[in-house]
C-alpha positions, 0 to 999 in steps of 0.5 A: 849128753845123750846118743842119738841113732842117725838111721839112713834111708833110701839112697843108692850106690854110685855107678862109678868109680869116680863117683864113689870116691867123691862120695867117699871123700865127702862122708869123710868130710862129714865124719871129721867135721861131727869130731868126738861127737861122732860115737860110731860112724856105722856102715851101709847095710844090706837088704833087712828083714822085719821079724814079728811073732808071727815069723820074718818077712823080707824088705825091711817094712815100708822104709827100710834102713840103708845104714846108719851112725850113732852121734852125741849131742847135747839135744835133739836141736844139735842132733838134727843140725849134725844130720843137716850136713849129711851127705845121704841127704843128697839122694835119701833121708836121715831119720834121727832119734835118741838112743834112751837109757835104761 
């Protein structure tokens, strides 16, 4: 069974506290429902920085990551049908690729 990166993108926070918790409610419905699949539930992150050999720049590139988690599944196809529920999709994209082995 192979890993696979969910790396969320866009998105924002809600402006309430009432809108937090439903939102908060439904990732945890999410998360429950990927079972031991879900391999590292992640966590929102700040704002990034690209680095390249010639130095770092602020902004994260065209599509900075808002997060991330990390699943298993037997395939991609499982994968992306794990990503189809995803709460982020309602204001964001989850892009998802196969963390390879080494």
């Amino acid at each position: 069974m192979a890993e696979f990166v969910f790396a969320y993108h866009g998105g924002k926070m809600p402006e309430t506290e009432a809108e937090q918790k439903a939102l908060m409610a439904r990732w945890q419905e999410w998360m429950g429902g990927l079972g031991d699949a879900l391999v590292n539930p992640g966590a929102p992150v700040g704002k990034s920085w690209t680095v390249s050999a010639s130095g770092a720049e602020e902004g994260g590139g065209a599509n900075p990551i808002s997060g991330y988690s990390l699943v298993r599944a037997d395939s991609m196809q499982a994968a992306l049908d794990m990503a189809r529920g995803c709460p982020h999709l309602d204001h964001g994209t989850v892009e998802v690729a196969e963390a390879m082995q080494m």
